[in-house]
Each structure stands twice: as structure tokens, then as C-alpha cells.
N, C-alpha and C positions, 0 to 999 in steps of 0.2 A: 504493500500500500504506500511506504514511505516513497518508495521510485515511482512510482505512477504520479504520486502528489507533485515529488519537482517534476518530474516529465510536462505533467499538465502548468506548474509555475513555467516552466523556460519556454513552453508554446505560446501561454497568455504575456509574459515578458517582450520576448520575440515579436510579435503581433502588433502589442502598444507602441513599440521602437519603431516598428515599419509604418504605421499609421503616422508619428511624430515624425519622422523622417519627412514623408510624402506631405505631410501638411504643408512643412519645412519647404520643398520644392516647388509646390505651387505657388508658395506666398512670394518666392525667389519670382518665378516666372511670371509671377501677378504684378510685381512691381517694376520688372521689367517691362512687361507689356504697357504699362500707365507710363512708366518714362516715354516711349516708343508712342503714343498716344500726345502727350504732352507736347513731343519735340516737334508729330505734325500738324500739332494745332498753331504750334509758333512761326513753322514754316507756314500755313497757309494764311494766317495774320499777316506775315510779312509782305503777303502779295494782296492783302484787303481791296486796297483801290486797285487791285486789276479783275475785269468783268471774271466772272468765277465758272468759265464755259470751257478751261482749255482742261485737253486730257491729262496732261499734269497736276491740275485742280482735282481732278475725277481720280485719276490714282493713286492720291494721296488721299481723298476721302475714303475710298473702295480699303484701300489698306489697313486705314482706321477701323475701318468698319472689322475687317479679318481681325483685330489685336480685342475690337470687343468683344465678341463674338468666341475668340477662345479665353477669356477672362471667364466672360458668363459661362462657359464649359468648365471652366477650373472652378468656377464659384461654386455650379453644381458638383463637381466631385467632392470640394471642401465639405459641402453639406451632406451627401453622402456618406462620410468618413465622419463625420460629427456625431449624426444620427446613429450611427455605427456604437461611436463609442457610448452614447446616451441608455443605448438597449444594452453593453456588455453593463456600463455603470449602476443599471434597474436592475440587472440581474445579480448583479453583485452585491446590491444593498439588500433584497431581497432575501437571497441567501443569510446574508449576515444576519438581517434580525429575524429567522428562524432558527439559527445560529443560538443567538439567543434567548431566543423563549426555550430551545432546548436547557442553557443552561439556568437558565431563570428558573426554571421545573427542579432540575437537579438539585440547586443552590435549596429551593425550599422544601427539596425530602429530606436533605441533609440536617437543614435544621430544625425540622419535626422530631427527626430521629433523637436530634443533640437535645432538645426541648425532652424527648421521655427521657435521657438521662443526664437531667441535668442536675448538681448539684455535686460537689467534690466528693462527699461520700458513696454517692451511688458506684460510679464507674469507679475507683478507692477498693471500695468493696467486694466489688467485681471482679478485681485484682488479688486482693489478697486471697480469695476464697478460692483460690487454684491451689491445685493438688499439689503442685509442684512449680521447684524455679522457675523452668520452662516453660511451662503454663503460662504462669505469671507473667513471662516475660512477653510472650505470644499476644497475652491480653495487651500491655502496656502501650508494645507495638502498633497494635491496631487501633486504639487511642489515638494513639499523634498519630499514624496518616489519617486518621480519619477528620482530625481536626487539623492539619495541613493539608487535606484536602479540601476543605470548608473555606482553606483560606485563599486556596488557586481557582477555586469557580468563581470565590469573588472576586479576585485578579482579573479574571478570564472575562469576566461581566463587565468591571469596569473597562480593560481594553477593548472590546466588540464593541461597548457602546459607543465608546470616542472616536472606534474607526468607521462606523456609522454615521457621527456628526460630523465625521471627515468627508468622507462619500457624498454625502446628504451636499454641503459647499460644494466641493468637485463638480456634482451633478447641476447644482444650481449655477456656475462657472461656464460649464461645456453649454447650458440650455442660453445662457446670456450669451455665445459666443455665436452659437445657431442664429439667436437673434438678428445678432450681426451680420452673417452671412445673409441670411433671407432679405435684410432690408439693403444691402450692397447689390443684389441680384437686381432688387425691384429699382434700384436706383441706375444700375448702368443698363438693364434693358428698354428705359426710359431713355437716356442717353443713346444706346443702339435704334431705337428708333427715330428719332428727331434725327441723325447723321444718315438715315436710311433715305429719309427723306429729300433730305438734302442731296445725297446722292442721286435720288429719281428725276428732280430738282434740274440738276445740272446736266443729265442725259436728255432732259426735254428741255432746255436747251440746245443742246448740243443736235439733236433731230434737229430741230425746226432751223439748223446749218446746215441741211442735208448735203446739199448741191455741192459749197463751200468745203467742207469737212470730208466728202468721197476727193474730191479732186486733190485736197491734202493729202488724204490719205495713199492715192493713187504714186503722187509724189513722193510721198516719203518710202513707201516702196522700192518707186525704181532707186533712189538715194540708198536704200539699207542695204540691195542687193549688191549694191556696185560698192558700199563699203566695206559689207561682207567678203567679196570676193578679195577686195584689196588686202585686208588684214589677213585671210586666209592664207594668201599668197605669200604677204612676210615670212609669217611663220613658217608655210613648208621651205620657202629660199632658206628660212634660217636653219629650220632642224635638218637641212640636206649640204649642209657649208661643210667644204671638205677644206683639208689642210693644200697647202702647196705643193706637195708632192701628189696631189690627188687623192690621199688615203681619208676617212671621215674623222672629225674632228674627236679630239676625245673628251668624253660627258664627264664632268663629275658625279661618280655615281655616291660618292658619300653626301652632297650638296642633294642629288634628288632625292637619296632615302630621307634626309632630315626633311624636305620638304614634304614626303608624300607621309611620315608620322606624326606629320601635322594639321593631316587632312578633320578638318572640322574644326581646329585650333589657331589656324591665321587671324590675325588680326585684320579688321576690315580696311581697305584704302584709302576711310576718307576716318577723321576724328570723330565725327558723329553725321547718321544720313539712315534714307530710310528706303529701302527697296522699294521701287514705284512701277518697276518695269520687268518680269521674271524672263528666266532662262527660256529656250525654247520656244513654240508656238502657242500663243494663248488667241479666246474670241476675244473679237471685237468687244469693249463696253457697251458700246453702242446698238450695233447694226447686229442681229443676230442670224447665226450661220456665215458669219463676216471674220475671216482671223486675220488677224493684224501682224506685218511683218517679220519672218522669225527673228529672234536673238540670240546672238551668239554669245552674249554674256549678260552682266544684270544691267540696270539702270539705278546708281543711287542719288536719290535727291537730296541734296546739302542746303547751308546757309550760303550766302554772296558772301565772296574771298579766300574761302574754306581751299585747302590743299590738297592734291592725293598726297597718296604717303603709300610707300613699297612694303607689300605684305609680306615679303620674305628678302634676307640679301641675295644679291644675284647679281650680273652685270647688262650696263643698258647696249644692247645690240643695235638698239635703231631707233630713231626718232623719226617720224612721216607728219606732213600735213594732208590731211584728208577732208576735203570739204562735205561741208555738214556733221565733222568731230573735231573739227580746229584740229591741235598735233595731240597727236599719239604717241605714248613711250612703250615701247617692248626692253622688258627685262627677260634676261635666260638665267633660269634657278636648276643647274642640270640639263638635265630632261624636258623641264617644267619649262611654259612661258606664261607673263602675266602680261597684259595688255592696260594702258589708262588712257581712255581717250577725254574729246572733249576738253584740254588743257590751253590754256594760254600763256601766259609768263612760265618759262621753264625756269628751273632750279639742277636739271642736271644736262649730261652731254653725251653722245655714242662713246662707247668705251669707260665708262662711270660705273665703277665698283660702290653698289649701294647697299644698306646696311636696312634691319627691319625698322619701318616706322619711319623711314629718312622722306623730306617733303621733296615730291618729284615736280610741284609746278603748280600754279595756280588754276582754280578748276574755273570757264568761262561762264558767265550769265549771261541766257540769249535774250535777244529781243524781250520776249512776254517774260521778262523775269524768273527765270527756272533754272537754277545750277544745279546742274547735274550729272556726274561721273559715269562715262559706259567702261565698264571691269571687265575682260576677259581671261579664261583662263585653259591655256592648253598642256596637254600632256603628247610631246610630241605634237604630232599632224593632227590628235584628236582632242575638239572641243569640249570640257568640261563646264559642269553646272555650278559657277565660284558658290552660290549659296549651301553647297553642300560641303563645301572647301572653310571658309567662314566660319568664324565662332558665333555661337547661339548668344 
């Protein structure tokens, strides 16, 4: 019975740890997400006096909208894992004070019994009148545990009871903290709507450009495709650069492993920014059954004057201007290449031995006020998805 009782304590131990852990991680991810929330309400202030129709308005809302929307997912699981403990804490108090009316029962046969023999002479008596030492002694014996046992049920009573008034707060504690949850839920699903809003908001806008907004769109097409190629291009001329003698360059292959055991762990390229544009092919906001031109890397939207900054060291191989991304810097990390486009005042130069975090150049604000860094990231010839590269 004793091994079953810890078995059962290091399972309920075990359990509570993994529940505080996990609270512990969402409250991380929760306030993460609010920062993330925060940064793109101050970027969209920032652009208040410009009409709030362009798709960079719209994917900085849409974004918002993803960060509340897994908040209110983590709020429900919070309250899931709440409730959780609310029912092991009923059940555990429960327990307890049947716990105790067990011993409450016990405590008062004990002293019914001490009540029939009560008085120094009786039990005295009852001792002496043994046949022998032994006897006697057997008698005496049983005396004191019986009256140290009288005095461990009362022990036993007053601790159960005070782990009960302990429970009983605990309980009153978890249902205050539920509280809390529930009215954070009611408050940012209130919040996720009105941003919904306003998101439908700015797409009916955005329609009634129809005409306007296809023939952008049409535009910026043939522009991504022809950027796409070009940047492609870099990279395979770079990863296929052979030496003078015509033999292939040779890779640092300790510089790629350190980069590729970092994959999830890089530092982002700009100081602070917010994904506004994902990897690959996504629909249209707009127009549905409409995809908008692929991406070969992300899109992050900054503050005005804001820097990239080199996610890993590596050497700068090439610098291009390519219209419709001002210049571009290619870094080779190895194997690896990272791409910053969008840049205007440089900070570095081809052949530039760069270190992590180092500022590679000022990132440019177009027209409609939108600074925004395009990040690519390849391994060899093949395109990677940097937000999988990136730290959370």
C-alpha cells in the first residue's frame, strides 16, 4: 500500500508540475502575442493620416487579427487547465473532510472508551490485579498507546483540518483566477471583433478599387516574377562559383552546420517588425480564388529608419540594385545564403566579413509610407521558408 500511495503522490506531483509549466508557457506566448499586437497598432498609428485602403494596412490588421485569435485559443486552454485543477482541488477537499469525519468518529470512540475508564484508580487497578509482571506490564503498555493514540487523532484532526482551510483559499484563489480568464476572453473577443471589422472595413474599400487595384496587382506580378528570377539567378551564379583553377569553391562546412543548428534560433533581421507578407503562395485578401504573387521569402514591416541586421556571420558576396527592392545584400553562411532586400543607405560592401546582429543598411520607406524588409533564405539552389528559420 505504502508504494502505491507514492506511486499515486509522484503521478498527482508530476501532473501539477506539467499543468504549472504549461500555464507558464502560455502566459510567455500571451504576452508575447500582446507585444506583437501592440507594436502593430503603433505601426498603423504611425500611418493614421494615410487613407487606410492599402494592402499593407490590411496585412497588418489581418495579422493582428491571427495574434488575437491564438491569444483567445491560449485563453481557452488557460481555462481548460484551470477548471482542470478546480475539479482535482473539489476532489481533494472532499476527500479530506471524509478524511475527517473518519477521524472525528474514531477520536470520539476513543474517548467514550477513556470516559468508562476514567479515573487513576480504575485503569491502576486494572494493572495491579495481573497475575503477573508480565501481565502487568502488557496492561500498562496498552494504556499509553492507547492514550498516545488519543493524542495522534487529535494531531491528525487538527492537521486535516488546517489542510482543508488551506485547500478551501487554494480553491477560492484558482476560482478568482478563472474569473480572470473568463473576463480576458470576453474582453479580447470584443477586441477581435471590432479589428474584424475593420478589416471587412478596408476590403470594401479596397473592392470598390477594383479596376485600380487588378491592374496593381497585374503589375506587381510581372515586377515579382522578374525579381524572383533575378535573385534566383544570384544565388545559383553564387552556389556554382568555382575557384581559378576551375575546381568548386570550398564550403565551410563547420560555418553551415553552426548555421543549420540554429534553424528556429536566428535572430530576426530587423530589431523589431512584424510579418505582413508569408513565405510561398497565399489568396488574394481580396478577390477570392485570386493568389497573389509567390514569395520567395517573408515580408517584414518595420518602423521608418529601422536597419537590417545579418542573422548569422557570413561574408557579403554581392550587392545588386533591383528595381522595385532598391539594393539587395547577399550574405554566404556556408552553404547557406540570406538575402535583405529593399535597402537604401548601405553600411556594408562585397567582400564584408559580417558578424551576427551587425547593421547591413538602412531599410527604405516607399511612397505610401511602409518600411518594409523582403528576407530570403536559401540553402544552396533551394528556397527556404526564413519563418521556420527565425526565432519564435
Amino acid at each position: 500500500m505504502r508504494h502505491l500511495f507514492y506511486s499515486i503522490l509522484v503521478v498527482v506531483v508530476s501532473c501539477t508540475l506539467l499543468q504549472a509549466q504549461t500555464l507558464t508557457e502560455l502566459n510567455k506566448r500571451r504576452k508575447k502575442a500582446e507585444e506583437e499586437i501592440s507594436y502593430i497598432n503603433k505601426l498603423l498609428r504611425t500611418n493614421e493620416n494615410k487613407k487606410k485602403t492599402g494592402l499593407e494596412q490590411l496585412g497588418l490588421t489581418q495579422q493582428k487579427i491571427r495574434q488575437r485569435r491564438q491569444m483567445i485559443a491560449d485563453i481557452d486552454l488557460q481555462i481548460h487547465l484551470v477548471e482542470g485543477e478546480l475539479k482535482n482541488k473539489n476532489r481533494h477537499i472532499t476527500g479530506l473532510q471524509n478524511h475527517l469525519q473518519v477521524l472525528k468518529q474514531s477520536y470520539e470512540n476513543l474517548i467514550y472508551q477513556a470516559y468508562k475508564l476514567r479515573g487513576q484508580h480504575t485503569w491502576m487497578m486494572f494493572v495491579l490485579s495481573s497475575d503477573n509482571f508480565g501481565m502487568a506490564y502488557r496492561r500498562w503498555q496498552y494504556f499509553r498507546r492507547f492514550s498516545e493514540h488519543i493524542n495522534e487523532l487529535a494531531q491528525n484532526i487538527k492537521e486535516t483540518t488546517e489542510k482543508i482551510h488551506s485547500e478551501i483559499a487554494l480553491l477560492t484563489s484558482k476560482k478568482q483566477e478563472l474569473a480572470g480568464f473568463l473576463s480576458e476572453k470576453h474582453r479580447e473577443m470584443g477586441m477581435l471583433q471590432q479589428e474584424e471589422k475593420e478589416s471587412q472595413k478596408m476590403i470594401s474599400n479596397l473592392t470598390g478599387q477594383d479596376q485600380k487595384l487588378r491592374k496593381q496587382m497585374e503589375r506587381q506580378r510581372r515586377e515579382i516574377e522578374k525579381i524572383n528570377k533575378q535573385i534566383e539567378r544570384l544565388v545559383v551564379e553564387e552556389a556554382k562559383k568555382k575557384s581559378k583553377d576551375g575546381s568548386p569553391l570550398p564550403v565551410d562546412r563547420v560555418l553551415s552546420a553552426n548555421f543549420e543548428s540554429n534553424r528556429g534560433n536566428l535572430p530576426w533581421p530587423v530589431r523589431k517588425g512584424v510579418v505582413t507578407s508569408r513565405f510561398g503562395r497565399h489568396p488574394h485578401p481580396v478577390y477570392k480564388g485570386v493568389e497573389l504573387p509567390p514569395n520567395n521569402g517573408v515580408h517584414i514591416t518595420t518602423e521608418a529608419n529601422s536597419t537590417a541586421i545579418s542573422v548569422f556571420k557570413g561574408k557579403v558576396t554581392s550587392i545588386v540594385n533591383i528595381p522595385g527592392m532598391n539594393n539587395c545584400v547577399m550574405i554566404r553562411h556556408g552553404e547557406y545564403f540570406t538575402v535583405y532586400c529593399k535597402l537604401g543607405n548601405l553600411l556594408v560592401h562585397p567582400g564584408d566579413e559580417v558578424q551576427v546582429g551587425q547593421n547591413l543598411g538602412t531599410i527604405v520607406t516607399d511612397n505610401e509610407n511602409n518600411t518594409v524588409l523582403h528576407f530570403q533564405l536559401w540553402k544552396g539552389t533551394n528556397k527556404q521558408n526564413p519563418e521556420l528559420w527565425l526565432a519564435k
